[in-house]
C-alpha positions as CSV (number, residue, x, y, z in Angstrom):
1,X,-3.0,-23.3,-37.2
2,X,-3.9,-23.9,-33.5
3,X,-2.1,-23.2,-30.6
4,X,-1.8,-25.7,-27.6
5,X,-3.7,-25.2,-24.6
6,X,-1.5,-24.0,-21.2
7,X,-2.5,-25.8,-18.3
8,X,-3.4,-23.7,-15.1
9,X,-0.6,-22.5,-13.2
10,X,-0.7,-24.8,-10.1
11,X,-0.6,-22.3,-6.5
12,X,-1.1,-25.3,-4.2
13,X,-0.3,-28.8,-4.6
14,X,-0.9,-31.1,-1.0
15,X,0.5,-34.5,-1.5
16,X,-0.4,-37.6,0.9
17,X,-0.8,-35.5,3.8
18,X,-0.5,-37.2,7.4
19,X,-0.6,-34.7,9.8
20,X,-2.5,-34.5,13.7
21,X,-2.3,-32.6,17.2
22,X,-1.4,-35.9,19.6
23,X,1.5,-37.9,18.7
24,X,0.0,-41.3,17.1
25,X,-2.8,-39.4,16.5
26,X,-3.5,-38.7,12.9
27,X,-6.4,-36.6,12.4
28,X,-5.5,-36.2,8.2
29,X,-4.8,-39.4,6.5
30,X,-3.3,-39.0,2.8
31,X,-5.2,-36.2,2.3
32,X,-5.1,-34.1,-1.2
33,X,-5.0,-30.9,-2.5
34,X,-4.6,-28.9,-5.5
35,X,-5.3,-25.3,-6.7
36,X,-4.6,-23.8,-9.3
37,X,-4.2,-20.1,-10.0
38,X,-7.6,-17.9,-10.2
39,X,-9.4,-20.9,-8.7
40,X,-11.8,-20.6,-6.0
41,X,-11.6,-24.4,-3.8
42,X,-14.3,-25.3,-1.0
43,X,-13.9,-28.8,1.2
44,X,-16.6,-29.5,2.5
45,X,-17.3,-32.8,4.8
46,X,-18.8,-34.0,8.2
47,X,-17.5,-32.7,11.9
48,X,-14.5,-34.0,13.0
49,X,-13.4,-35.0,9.3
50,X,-10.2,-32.7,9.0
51,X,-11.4,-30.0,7.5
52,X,-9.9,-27.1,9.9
53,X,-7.1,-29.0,10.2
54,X,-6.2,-29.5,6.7
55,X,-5.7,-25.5,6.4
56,X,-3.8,-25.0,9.4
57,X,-1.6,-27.8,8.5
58,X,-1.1,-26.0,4.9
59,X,-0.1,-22.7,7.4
60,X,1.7,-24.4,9.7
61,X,-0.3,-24.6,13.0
62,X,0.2,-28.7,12.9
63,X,2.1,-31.3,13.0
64,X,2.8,-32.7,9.5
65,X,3.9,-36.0,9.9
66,X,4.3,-37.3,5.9
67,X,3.5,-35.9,2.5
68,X,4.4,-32.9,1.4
69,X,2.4,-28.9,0.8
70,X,4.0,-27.1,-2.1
71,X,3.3,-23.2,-2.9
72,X,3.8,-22.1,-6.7
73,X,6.0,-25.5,-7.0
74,X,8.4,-24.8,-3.7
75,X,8.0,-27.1,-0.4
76,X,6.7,-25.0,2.2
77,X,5.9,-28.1,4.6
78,X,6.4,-27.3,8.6
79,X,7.4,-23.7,7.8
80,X,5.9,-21.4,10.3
81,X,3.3,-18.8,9.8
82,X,5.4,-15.9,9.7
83,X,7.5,-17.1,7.0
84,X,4.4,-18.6,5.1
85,X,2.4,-15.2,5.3
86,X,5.9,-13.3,3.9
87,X,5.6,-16.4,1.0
88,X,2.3,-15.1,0.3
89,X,-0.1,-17.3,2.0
90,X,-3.5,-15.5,4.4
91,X,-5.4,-17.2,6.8
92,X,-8.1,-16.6,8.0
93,X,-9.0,-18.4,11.2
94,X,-12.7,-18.8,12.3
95,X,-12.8,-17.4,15.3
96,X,-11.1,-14.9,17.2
97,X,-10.0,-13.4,14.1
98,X,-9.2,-9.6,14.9
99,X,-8.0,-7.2,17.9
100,X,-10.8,-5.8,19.3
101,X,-8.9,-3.1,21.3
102,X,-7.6,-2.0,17.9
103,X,-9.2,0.3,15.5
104,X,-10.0,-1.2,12.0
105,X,-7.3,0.8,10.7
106,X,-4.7,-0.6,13.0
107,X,-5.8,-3.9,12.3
108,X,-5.3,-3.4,8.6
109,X,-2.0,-1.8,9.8
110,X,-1.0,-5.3,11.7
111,X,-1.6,-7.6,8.5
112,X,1.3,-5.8,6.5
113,X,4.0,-5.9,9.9
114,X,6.0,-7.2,7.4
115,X,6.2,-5.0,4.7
116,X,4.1,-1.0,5.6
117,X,5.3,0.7,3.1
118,X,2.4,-0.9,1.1
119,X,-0.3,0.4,2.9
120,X,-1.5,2.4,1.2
121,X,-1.7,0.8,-2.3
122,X,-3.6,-2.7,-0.7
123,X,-5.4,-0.1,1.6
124,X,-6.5,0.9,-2.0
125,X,-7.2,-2.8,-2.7
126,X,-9.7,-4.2,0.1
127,X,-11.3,-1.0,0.5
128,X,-12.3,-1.8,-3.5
129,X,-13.6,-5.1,-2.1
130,X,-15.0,-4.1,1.4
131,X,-15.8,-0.3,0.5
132,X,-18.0,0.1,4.1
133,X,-14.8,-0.6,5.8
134,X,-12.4,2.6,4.2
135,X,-15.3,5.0,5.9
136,X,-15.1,3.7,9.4
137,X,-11.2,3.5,9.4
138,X,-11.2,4.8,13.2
139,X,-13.6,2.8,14.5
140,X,-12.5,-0.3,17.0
141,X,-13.2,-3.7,15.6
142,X,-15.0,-4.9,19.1
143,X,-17.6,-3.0,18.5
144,X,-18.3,-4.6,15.5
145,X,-20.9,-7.1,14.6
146,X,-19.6,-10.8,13.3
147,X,-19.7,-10.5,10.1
148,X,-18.6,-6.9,9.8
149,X,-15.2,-8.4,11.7
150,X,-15.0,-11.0,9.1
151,X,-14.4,-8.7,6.6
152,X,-11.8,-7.0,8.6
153,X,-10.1,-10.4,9.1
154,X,-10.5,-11.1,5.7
155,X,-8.9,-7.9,5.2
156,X,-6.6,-7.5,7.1
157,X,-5.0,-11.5,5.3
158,X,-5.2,-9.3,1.9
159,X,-3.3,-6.7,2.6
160,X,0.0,-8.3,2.5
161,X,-1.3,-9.5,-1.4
162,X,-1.1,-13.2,-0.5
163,X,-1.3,-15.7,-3.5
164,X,-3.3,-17.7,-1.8
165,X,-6.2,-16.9,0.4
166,X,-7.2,-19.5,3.3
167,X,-10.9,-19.1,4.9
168,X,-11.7,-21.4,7.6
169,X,-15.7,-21.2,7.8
170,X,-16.4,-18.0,6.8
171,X,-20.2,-18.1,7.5
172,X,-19.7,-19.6,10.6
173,X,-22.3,-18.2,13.3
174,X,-23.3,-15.6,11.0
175,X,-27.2,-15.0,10.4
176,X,-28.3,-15.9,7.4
177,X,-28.6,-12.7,5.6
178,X,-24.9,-11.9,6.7
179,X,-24.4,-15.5,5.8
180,X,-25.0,-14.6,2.2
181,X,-23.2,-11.5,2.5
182,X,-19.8,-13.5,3.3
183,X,-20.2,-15.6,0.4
184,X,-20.5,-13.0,-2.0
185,X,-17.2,-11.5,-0.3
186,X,-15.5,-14.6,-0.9
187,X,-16.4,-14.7,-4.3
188,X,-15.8,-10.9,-4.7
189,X,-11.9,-11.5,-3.4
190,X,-11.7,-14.8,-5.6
191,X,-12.7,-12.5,-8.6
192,X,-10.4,-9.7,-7.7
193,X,-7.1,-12.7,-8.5
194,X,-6.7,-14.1,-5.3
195,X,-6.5,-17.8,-5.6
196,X,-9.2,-18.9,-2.0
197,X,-9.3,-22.4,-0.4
198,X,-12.5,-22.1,2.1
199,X,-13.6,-24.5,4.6
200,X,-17.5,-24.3,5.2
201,X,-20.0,-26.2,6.8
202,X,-22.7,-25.0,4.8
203,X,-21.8,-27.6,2.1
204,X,-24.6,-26.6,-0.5
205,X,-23.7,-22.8,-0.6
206,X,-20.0,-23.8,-0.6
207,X,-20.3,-26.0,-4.5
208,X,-22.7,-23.3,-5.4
209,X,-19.5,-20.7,-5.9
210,X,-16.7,-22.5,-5.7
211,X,-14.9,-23.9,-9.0
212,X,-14.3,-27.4,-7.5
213,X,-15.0,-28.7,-4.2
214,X,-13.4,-31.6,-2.0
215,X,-15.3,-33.7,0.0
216,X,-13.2,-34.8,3.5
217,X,-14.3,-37.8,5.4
218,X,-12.5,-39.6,7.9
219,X,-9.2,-37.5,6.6
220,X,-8.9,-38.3,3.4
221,X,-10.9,-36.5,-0.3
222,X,-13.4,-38.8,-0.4
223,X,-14.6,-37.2,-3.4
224,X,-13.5,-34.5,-6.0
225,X,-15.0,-32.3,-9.1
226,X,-16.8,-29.3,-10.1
227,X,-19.1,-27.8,-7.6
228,X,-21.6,-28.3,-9.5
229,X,-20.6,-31.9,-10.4
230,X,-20.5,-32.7,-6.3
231,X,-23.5,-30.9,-6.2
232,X,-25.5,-33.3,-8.5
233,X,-23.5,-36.6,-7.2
234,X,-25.6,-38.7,-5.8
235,X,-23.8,-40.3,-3.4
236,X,-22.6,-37.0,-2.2
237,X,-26.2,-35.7,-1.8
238,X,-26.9,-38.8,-0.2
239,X,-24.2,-38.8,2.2
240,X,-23.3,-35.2,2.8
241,X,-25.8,-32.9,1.5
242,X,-28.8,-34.6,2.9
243,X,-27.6,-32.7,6.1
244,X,-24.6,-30.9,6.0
245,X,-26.3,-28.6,2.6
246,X,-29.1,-27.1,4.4
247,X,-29.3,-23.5,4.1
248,X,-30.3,-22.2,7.4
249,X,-33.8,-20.4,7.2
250,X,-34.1,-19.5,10.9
């Protein structure tokens, strides 16, 4: 006797999405999305392709002008970010991503606005994940290095126990060794449950740990698969990686 096989609960589902900054200015063009629950997504593609802008349309920071963002099967398209973040959604933008007058603590404290009383359990939670961060509670995130403050923005968009987690270039102007560092973070949150969708520019690192990758150009998925399936295309490596997959070794 064998049982069928239950298809992955889908978290997000972006459908034909149209969206820009400039009225009759489209910067996405039919662009789509899914992820499923547990699933770690990266997009990778070249500037200017609507990468950045495809998660801040999913959180609500642009103009969506057709098509349609879904969270566990409800629309959620044009909501604003408060009301996405109490739906469960984190974002975490790529720069100027904490309050540098602020203690680590209290920026921890400003990610759960909406619901404090749970401090303490997710407290629990991303001090599991980021365990450097629960010893230097008091300390004020400016004088932090960049990427000890992307784990406090990281953080800080897990503590309200989002079902999805959005990371827009989490490497981004990191050294190299602190590059590495933030990809094992991502994949360290991604294996704690928390279904990620990362923007990177470092293309090759991206496929290397996430479970499937879209490739943006011009708007749209150009391409779609496994990372490790986009990783071996060649017409992906011919147009994409050649460049974009470089591993800095400054």
């Amino acid at each position: 006797m064998t049982s069928a096989t239950l298809a992955p609960e889908t978290v997000v589902e972006v459908k034909n999405l149209t969206a820009g900054y400039l009225p009759g200015v489209n910067i996405l063009n039919s662009a789509n999305l899914v992820a499923a629950k547990g699933e770690l997504i990266g997009i990778i593609g070249p500037n200017g392709a609507g990468k950045s802008t495809l998660l801040k349309a999913i959180f609500g920071q642009v103009r969506v002008r057709g098509g349609e963002i879904r969270l566990n099967g409800e629309d959620i398209t044009g909501l604003k970010a408060d009301k996405l973040v109490a739906r469960g959604v984190g974002f975490v933008p790529q720069t100027n991503n904490v309050f540098p007058s602020l203690t680590i603590e209290e920026n921890l404290q400003m990610g759960l606005f909406q619901n404090p009383k749970i401090y303490s359990e997710r407290l629990e939670f991303v001090t599991g994940i980021f365990a450097e961060l629960g010893k230097r509670l008091k300390q004020r995130a400016g004088s932090l290095s960049g990427g000890e403050r992307q784990m406090v923005a990281m953080s800080r968009a897990l503590m309200m126990d989002p079902h999805v987690l959005l990371l827009d270039e989490p490497s981004a102007g990191l050294s190299p060794v602190r590059q590495d560092d933030a990809f094992i973070r991502v994949s360290d949150i991604n294996k704690a449950g928390v279904t990620t969708i990362m923007v990177e520019q470092n293309a090759r690192r991206c496929l290397q740990i996430c479970d499937r990758g879209y490739v943006l150009d011009q708007g749209t998925d150009a391409y779609t698969g496994t990372g490790r399936e986009l990783l071996n295309d060649e017409k992906v490596i011919g147009l994409y990686l050649g460049t974009l997959g470089q591993d800095n070794e400054e």
